[in-house]
C-alpha positions as CSV (number, residue, x, y, z in Angstrom):
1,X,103.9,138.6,84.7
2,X,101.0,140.8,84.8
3,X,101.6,141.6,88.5
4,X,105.2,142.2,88.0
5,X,104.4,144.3,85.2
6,X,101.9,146.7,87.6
7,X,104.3,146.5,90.3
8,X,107.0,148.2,87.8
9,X,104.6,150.7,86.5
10,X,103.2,151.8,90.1
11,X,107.1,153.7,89.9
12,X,105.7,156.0,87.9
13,X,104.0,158.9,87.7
14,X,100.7,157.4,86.2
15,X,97.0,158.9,87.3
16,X,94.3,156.6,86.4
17,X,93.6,152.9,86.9
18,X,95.4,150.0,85.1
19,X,93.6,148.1,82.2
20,X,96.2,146.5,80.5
21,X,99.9,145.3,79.2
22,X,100.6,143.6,75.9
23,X,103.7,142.6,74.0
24,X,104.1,145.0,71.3
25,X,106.3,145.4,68.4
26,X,108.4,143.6,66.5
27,X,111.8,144.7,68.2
28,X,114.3,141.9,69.4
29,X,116.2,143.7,71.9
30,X,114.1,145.5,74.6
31,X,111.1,143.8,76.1
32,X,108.3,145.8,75.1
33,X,104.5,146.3,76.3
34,X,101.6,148.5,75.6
35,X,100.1,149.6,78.4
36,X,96.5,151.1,78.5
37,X,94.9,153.1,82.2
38,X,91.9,154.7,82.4
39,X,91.6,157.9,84.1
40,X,88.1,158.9,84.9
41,X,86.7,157.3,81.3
42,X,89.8,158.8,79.4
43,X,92.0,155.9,77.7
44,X,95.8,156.8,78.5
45,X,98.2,154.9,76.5
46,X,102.1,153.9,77.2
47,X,105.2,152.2,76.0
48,X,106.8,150.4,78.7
49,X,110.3,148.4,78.1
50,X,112.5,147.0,80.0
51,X,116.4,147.8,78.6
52,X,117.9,145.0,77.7
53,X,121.5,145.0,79.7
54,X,123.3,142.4,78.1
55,X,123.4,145.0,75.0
56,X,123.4,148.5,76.3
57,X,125.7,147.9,79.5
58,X,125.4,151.4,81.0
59,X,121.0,151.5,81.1
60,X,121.8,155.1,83.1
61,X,123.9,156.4,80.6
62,X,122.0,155.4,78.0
63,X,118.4,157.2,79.3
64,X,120.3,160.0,80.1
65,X,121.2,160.5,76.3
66,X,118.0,159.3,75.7
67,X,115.6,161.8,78.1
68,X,117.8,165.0,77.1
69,X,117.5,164.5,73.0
70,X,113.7,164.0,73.0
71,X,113.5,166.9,75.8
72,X,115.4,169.1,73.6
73,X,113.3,168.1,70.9
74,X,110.1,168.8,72.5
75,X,111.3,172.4,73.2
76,X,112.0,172.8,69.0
77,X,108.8,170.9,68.3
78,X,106.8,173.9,70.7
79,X,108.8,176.5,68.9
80,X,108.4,175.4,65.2
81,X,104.2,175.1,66.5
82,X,104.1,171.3,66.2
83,X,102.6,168.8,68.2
84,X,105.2,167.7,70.7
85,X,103.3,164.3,72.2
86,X,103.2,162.9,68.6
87,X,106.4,164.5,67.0
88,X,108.7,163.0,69.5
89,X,109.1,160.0,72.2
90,X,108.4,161.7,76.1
91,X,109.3,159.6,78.6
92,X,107.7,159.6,81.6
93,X,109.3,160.2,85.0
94,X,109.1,157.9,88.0
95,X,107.4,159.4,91.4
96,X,110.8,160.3,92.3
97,X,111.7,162.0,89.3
98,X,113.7,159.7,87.7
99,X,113.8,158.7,84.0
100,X,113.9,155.1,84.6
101,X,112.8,152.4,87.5
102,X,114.5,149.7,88.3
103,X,112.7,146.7,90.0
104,X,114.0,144.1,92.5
105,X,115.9,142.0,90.0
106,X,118.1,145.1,88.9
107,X,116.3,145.8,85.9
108,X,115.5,149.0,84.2
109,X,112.6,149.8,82.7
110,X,111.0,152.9,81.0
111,X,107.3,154.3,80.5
112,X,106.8,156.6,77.3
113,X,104.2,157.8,75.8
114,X,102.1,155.7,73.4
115,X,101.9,158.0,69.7
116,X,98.6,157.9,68.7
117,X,96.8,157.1,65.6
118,X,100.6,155.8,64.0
119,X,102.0,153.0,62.5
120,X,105.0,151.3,61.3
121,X,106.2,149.4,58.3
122,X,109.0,146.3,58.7
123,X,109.5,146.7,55.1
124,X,109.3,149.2,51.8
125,X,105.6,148.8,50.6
126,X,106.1,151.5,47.9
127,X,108.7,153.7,46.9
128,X,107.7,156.8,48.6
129,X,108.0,155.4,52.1
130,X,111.7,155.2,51.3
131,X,111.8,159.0,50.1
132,X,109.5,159.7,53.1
133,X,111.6,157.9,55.9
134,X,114.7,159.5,54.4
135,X,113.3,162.7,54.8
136,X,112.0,162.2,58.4
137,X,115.8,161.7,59.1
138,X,117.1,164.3,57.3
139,X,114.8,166.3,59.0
140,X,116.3,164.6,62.3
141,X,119.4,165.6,61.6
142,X,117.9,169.1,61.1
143,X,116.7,169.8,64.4
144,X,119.0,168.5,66.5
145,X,121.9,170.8,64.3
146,X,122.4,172.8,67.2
147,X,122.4,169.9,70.1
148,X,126.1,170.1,71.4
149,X,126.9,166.4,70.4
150,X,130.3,165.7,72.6
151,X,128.1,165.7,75.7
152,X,126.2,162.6,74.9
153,X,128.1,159.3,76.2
154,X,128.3,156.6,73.7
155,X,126.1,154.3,74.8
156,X,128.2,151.7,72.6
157,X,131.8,152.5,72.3
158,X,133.4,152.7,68.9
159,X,130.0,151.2,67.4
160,X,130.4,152.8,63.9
161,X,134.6,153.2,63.9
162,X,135.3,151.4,60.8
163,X,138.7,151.3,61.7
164,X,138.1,149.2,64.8
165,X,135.6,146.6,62.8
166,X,138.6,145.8,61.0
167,X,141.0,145.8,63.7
168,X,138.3,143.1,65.5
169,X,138.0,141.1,62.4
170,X,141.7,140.8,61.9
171,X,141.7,139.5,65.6
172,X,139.3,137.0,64.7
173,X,140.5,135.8,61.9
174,X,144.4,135.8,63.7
175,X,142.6,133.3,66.2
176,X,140.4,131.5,64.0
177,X,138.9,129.5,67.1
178,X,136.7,127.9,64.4
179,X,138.6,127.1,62.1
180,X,136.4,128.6,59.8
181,X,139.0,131.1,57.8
182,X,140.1,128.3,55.2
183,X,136.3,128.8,53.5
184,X,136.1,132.1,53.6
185,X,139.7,133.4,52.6
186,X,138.2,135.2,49.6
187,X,135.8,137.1,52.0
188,X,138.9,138.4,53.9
189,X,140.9,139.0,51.3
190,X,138.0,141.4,50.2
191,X,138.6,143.1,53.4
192,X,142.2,143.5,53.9
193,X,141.7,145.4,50.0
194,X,140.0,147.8,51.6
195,X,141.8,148.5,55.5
196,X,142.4,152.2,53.4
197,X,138.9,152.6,52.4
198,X,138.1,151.9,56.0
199,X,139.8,155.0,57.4
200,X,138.0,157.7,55.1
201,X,135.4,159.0,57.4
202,X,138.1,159.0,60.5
203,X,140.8,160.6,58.7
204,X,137.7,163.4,57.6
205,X,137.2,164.0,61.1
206,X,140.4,164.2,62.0
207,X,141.1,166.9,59.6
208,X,138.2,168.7,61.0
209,X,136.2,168.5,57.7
210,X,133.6,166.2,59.0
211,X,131.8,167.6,61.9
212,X,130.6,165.2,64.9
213,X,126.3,164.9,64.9
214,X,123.6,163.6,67.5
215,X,123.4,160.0,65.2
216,X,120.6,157.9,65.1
217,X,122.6,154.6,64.3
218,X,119.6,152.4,63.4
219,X,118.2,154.3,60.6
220,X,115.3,151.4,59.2
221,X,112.1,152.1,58.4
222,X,110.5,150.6,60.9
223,X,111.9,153.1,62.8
224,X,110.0,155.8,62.0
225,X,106.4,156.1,63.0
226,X,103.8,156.8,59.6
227,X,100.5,158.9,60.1
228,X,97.8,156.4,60.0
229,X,95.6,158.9,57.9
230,X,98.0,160.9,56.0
231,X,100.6,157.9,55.2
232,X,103.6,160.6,56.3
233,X,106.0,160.8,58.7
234,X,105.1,161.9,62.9
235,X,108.0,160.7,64.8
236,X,111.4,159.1,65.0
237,X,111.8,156.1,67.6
238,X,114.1,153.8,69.2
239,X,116.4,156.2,70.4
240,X,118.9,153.6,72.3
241,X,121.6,154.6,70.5
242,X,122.2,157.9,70.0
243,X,125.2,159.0,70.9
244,X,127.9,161.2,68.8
245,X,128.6,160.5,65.2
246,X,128.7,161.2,61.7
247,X,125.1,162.1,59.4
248,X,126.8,160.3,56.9
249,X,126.5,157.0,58.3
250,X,123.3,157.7,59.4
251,X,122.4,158.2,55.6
252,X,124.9,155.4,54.8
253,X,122.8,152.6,56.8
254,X,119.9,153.4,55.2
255,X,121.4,152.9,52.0
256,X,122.2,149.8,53.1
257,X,119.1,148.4,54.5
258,X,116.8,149.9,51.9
259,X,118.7,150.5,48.6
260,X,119.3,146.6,47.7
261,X,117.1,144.0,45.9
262,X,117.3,141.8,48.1
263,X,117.0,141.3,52.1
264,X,120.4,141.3,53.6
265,X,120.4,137.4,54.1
266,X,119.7,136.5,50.8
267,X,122.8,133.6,49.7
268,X,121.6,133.6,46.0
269,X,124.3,136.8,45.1
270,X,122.6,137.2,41.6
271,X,119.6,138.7,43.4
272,X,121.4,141.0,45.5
273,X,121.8,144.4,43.4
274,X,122.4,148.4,44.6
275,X,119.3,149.6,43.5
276,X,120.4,153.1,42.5
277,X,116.9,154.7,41.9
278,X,116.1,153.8,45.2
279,X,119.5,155.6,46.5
280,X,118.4,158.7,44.4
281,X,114.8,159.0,45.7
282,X,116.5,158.5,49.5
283,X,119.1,161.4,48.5
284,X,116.4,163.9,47.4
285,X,114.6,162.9,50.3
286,X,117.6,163.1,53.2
287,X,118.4,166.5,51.9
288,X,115.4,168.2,51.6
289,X,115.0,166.8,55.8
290,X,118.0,168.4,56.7
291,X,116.7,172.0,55.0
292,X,120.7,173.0,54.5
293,X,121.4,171.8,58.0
294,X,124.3,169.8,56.8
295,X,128.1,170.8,55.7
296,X,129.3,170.6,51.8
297,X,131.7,168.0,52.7
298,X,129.1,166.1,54.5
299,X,126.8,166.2,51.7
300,X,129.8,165.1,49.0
301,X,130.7,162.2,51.5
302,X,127.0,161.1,51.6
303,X,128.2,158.2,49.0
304,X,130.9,157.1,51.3
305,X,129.0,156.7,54.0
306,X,126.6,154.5,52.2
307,X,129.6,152.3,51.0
308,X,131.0,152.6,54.5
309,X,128.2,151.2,56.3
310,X,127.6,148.2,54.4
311,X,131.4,146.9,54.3
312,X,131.3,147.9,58.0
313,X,128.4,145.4,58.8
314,X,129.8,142.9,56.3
315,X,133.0,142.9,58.4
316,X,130.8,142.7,61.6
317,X,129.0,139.7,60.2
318,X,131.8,137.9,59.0
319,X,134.1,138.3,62.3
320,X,130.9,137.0,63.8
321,X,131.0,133.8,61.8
322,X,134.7,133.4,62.5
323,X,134.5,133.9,66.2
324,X,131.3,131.4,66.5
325,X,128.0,133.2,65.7
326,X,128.1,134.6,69.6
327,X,126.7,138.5,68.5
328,X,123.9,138.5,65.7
329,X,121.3,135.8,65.9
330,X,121.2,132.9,64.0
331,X,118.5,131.0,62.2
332,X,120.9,128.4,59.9
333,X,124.0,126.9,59.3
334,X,126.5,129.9,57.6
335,X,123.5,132.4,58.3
336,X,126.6,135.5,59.1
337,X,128.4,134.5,56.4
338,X,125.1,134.7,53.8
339,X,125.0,138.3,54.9
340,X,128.9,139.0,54.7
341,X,129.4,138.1,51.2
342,X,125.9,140.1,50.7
343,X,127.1,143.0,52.1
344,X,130.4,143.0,50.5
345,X,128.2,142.2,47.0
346,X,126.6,145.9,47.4
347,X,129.9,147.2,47.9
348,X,131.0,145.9,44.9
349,X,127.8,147.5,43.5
350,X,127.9,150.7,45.0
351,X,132.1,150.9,43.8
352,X,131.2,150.5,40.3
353,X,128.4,152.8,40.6
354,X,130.3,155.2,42.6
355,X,130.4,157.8,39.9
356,X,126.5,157.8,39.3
357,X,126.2,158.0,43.2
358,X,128.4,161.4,43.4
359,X,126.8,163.1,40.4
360,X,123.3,162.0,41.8
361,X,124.1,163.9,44.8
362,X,125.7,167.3,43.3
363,X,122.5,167.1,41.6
364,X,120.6,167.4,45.1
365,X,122.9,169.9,46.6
């Protein structure tokens, strides 16, 4: 491996001597490795991966989006006098100039630089991390206003139309090639009350009131690289899918992931709960990021899109368990249906709450 992995990295543009390549992170779809040379006693640090293609089926595409979001964001970095090899991912160009190798076996791979003196949290330690991450992409949002969205290629097609989840789990449950739908009728039934609710955000667009974004889509914390010795915010990472979408749901999935009392595989329901002073802190925090960067209507359908998002992966998880478990992984018996019904419990949450959720907002704007 170790020889394979110099062979790759001998594509790029690298002065110095090799030292070493580790697995690093805690990510499950890219293989990753930190990479250390040494050029004349000066330690030089990396992030090589190689792109998973069984996920992101178009690696090109994909680096392409990737390469000219961080480039533009190295140019506003230099402008607002920040430090633009800690504030953003730089990839690293092969000899040829390319922003990915591929090796004999047809994979890709890319080399970026390693952020120094940063770290990264799985989970919320403390409260502030949540009103700090939500402010780091706010602020993303921010300063990529300007970035004309409609010329990034979706690197996964229809990932965040709501419309289409429901479409595919209507399929799903229409061939019930599990026979799994008799146990989880109720589940459905939960859906198919809501095919209305699903079209919101598109209808919003459509009626030109909700503009299209450079989105995230995979807005955890452990995205989001902390300061070892200030405990803040440097830079936003894992930038595989961005691609054009809404700021909303960008807002919306962290609403998801980190406003709850529970992780999203919890099965005992009574300890799953919309934590709504989490969701405040993470509004206060999202807007003050995006610094009036974002539209009135955006900001009033900030709620939505935190509803949105978790009925939207709720559907995803429970058309998995009806078509066979093939998509997310598994670690037990009924695992995707676990998180369906405790997705659709912080919907049921966030709908009662919806009024608190609105005025907690206005009071932000």
């Amino acid at each position: 491996m170790a020889e394979q992995i110099q062979k790759v990295l001998s594509n790029f543009g690298i002065e110095g001597d090799f030292v070493s390549a580790e697995p690093y992170g805690s990510g499950h779809i890219n293989s990753t490795k930190y990479v250390v040379y040494n050029d004349n006693g000066k330690k030089k640090e990396y992030i090589l991966q190689r792109i998973n293609k069984n996920v992101f089926k178009e690696p090109a595409r994909l680096m392409e989006n990737y390469t000219a979001v961080t480039e533009f964001l190295r140019k506003i970095i230099i402008e607002n006098g920040g430090d633009p090899d800690r504030e953003t991912i730089n990839v690293v160009k092969t000899k040829e100039g390319a922003n990915f190798a591929i090796d004999e076996d047809g994979e890709y791979w890319r080399l970026i630089l390693f952020v120094t003196d940063s770290l990264s949290f799985d989970k919320v330690e403390r409260p502030e991390q949540f009103y700090d991450s939500a402010v780091a992409f706010g602020n993303f949002q921010y300063l990529l206003r300007e970035y004309p969205a409609a010329t990034l290629y979706e690197t996964i097609v229809n990932f965040h139309n709501t419309p289409v989840r429901f479409a595919n789990l209507m399929a799903a449950v229409k061939a019930d090639k599990c026979a799994r739908l008799a146990e989880v009728q109720a589940e459905v039934d939960f859906c198919v009350a809501r095919e209305e609710f699903a079209g919101t955000l598109e209808r919003a667009r459509e009626a030109g009131e909700l503009p299209l974004r450079v989105t995230h889509n995979d807005t955890k914390l452990n995205n989001i690289l902390f300061d070892k010795a200030t405990g803040k915010p440097v830079c936003v990472i894992d930038l595989d899918t961005i691609m054009p979408g809404y700021s909303v749901n960008d807002f919306g999935d962290s609403i998801r992931f980190g406003a709850t009392t529970a992780l999203e595989d919890e099965a005992d329901l009574t300890k799953v709960n919309f934590d709504i002073s989490l969701y405040e802190l993470y509004v206060k925090g999202f807007i003050e990021g995006a610094k009036g960067g974002l539209t009135k209507k955006e900001l009033e359908l900030l709620p939505v899109g935190a509803i949105m998002m978790t009925f939207e992966c709720g559907m995803r998880f429970l058309t998995d368990y009806l078509e066979g478990d093939t998509y997310f992984r598994t670690s037990r018996p009924g695992h995707n249906l676990d998180r369906a019904r405790n997705q659709f419990k912080l919907v049921s949450d966030m709908e009662k709450r919806l009024p608190e959720m609105n005025a907690i907002v206005k009071k932000y704007m």
